[in-house]
N, C-alpha and C positions, 0 to 999 in steps of 0.2 A: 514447568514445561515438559511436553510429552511428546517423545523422539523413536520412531519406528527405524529401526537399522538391521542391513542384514546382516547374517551370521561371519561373515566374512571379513568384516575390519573388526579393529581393537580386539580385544578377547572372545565377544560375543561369544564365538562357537564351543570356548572353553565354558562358561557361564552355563552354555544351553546345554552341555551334555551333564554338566553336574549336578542341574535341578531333572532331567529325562536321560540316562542315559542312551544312545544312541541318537541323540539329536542331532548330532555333529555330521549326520548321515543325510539330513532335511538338504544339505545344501553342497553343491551346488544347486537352488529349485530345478524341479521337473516344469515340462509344460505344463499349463491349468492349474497352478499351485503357486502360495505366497509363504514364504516365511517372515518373519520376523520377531526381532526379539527388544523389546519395548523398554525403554528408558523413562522414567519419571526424576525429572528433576537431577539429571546423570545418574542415577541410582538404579541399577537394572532390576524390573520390577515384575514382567513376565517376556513370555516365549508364546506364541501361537503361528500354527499350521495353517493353511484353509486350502484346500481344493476342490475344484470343479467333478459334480455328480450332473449330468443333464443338465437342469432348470434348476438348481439344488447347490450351495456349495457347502462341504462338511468344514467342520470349524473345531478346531482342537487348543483350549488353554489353560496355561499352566503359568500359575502365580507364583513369586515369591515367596517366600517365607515370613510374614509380617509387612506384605505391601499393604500400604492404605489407598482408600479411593477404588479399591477394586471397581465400581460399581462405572466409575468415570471412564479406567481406562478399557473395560469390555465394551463402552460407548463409542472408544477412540477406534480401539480394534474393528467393532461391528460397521462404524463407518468406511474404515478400509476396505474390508470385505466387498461391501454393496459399491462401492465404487470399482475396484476393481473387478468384479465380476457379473454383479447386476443382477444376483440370482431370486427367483421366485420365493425362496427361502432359506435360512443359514440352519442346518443343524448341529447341534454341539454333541459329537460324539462321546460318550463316557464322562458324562456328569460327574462334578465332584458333589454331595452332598452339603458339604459346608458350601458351598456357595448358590445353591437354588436361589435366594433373595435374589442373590447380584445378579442370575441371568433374567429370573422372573421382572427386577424392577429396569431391564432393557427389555422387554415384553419377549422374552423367548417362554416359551410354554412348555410342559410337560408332554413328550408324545411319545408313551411307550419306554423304552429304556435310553432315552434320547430328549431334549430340549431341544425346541424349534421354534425362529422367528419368523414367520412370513412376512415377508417385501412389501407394501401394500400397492397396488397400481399406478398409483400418484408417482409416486417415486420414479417409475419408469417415465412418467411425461417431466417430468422437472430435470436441470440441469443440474450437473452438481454440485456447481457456486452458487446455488440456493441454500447450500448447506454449511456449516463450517464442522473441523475435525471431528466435534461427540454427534455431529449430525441434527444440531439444532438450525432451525430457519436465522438465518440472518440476511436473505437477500429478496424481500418480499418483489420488489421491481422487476424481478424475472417472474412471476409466477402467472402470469396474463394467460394462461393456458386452465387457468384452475377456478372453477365459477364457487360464487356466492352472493346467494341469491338472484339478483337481476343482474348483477355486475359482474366484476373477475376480480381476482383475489389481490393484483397488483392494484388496485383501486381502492376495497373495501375493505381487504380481508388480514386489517393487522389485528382485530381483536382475536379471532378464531386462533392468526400464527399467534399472538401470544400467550392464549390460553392452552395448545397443543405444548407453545417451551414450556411453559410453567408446570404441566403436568407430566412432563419429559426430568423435568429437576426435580421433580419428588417422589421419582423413581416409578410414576402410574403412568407412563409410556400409553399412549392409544395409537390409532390410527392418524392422520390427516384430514383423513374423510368424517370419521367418528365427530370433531371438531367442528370443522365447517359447519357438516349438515344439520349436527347438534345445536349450533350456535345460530341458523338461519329456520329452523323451522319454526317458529313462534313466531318471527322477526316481521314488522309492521312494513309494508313499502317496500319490498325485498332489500332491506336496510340500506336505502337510498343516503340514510343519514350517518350513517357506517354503524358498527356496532354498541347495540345499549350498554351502558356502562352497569344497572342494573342486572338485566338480564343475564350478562357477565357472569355476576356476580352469583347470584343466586345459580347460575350454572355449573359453575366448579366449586359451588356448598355439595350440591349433590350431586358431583362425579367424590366428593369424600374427602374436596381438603380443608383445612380447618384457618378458614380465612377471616380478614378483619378491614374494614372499608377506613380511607380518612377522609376527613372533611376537604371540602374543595379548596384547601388553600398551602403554598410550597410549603411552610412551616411543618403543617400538618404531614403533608405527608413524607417530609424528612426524618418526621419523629416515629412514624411508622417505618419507613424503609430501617430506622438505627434497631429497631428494638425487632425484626422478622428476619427468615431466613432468606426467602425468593420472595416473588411477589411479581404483578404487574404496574405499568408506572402509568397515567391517562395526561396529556398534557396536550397543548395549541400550539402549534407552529405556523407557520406564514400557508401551507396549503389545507390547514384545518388542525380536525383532532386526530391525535395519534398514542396507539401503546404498543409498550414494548414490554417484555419480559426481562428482570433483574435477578441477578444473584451474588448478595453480598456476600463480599470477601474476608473485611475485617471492617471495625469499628468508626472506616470512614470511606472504604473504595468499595464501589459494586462494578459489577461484569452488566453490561446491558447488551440485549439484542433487538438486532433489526433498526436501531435507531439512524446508523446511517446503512442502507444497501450495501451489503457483504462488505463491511470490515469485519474481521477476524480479532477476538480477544481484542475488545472493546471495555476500557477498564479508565476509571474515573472517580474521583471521590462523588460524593454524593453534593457536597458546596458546587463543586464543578459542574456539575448534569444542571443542577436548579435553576444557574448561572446561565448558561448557555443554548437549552434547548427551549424550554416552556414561553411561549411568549407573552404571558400572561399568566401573574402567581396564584394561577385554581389547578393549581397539578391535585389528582387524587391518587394514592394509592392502595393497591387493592394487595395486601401482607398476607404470608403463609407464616403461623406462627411454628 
């Protein structure tokens, strides 16, 4: 579990000046500014800053000593951020060099002696219980604002959202838009019939992940979901076909999204999903080894 608290209860403030000194100085916050100091699993795991520059908000963090998951919780952080300030872009001032992957693989980019994420536009029209904590879609039902193809995304558009998480959990972050428009421009009938399960497929071969399709039946693709990291699931329910994006846990629960409308930390063995969701056992899955 990952716990953003201010500086101000428990020790916090003590913690944060020992890993920055003069952190203890962050708080009480100014206006246009967040602090907080970030708990993984009760284990204080970082400290970050953010304040409002114009359209711009500056972004300041500082890990742990042997945190793991950095990668998750700059996802948890950056979601903070863009919620609470909405800005056109986050900049991370004074890069640390051992961590370029981990902002690179939250798409922050290299600008100058600075890394920066630009916001993408979408985001400003979306609500932000389309989102959960690391900022993955889990609430496609709101998204009627967002087209693809002839339709809108609250109708069509769970391939693209699962194909945007899926490439969110392997650290290759794109746009919103990148997705959609990437996943409708071939698309027959402006995908009246929702998204090619094909097409799909062969679409996140060459955005560069290194994927593996199963046959159309539950078995099949349980033995895939047991033996890959994430992956998308394709399966029937009573209003048609639907997918969602997974990410297993351990050797028998996976994390799934989007499957029900903004639940949060959605967690399930994998017997349980087969059980309960697919109305018909031709579930495929499409595996990131």
């Amino acid at each position: 579990m990952i716990r953003l608290e201010v500086l101000s209860i428990r020790n916090n403030r003590a913690i944060a000046e020992e890993w920055v000194p003069g952190a203890g100085s962050l708080w009480p916050e100014a206006e246009g500014s967040l602090v907080r100091l970030v708990r993984h699993n009760e284990r204080p795991s970082a400290l970050f800053w953010a304040c409002e520059d114009g359209d711009e908000t500056r972004l300041n963090v500082c890990f742990a000593p042997g945190t793991d998951d950095r990668r998750k919780l700059l996802a948890v952080i950056t979601e903070r951020v863009v919620r609470r300030f909405h800005p056109a872009r986050i900049v991370i001032e004074n890069p640390d060099p051992a961590l370029y992957a981990v902002y690179e693989s939250n798409s922050y980019r290299p600008i100058g002696n600075t890394y920066a994420k630009a916001v993408e536009p979408w985001r400003k029209i979306l609500n932000d219980a389309v989102f959960d904590d690391e900022g993955f879609i889990i609430n496609q039902g709101r998204m009627k604002d967002i087209p693809f193809g002839w339709f809108k995304t609250d109708a069509k558009g769970c391939g693209w959202i699962s194909a945007w998480n899926l490439l969110k959990m392997n650290g290759m972050e794109t746009t919103m838009e990148v997705c959609a428009h990437g996943l409708e421009k071939h698309a027959f009938m402006g995908e009246m019939m929702g998204q090619s399960l094909i097409r799909l497929y062969f679409w996140l071969k060459k955005q560069g992940l290194d994927v593996s399709m199963s046959l159309p039946l539950n078995g099949a693709a349980k033995s895939m979901i047991a033996k890959t990291r994430t992956g998308i699931i394709l399966y029937n329910h009573a209003r048609g076909a639907h997918y969602i994006a997974y990410r297993r846990l351990s050797d028998t629960k996976i994390q799934i999204y989007n499957a029900v409308y903004g639940k949060r930390n959605h967690v399930m063995t994998t017997a349980e999903f087969l059980k309960k969701y697919p109305l018909f056992p031709t579930t495929v899955v499409i595996g990131v080894k």
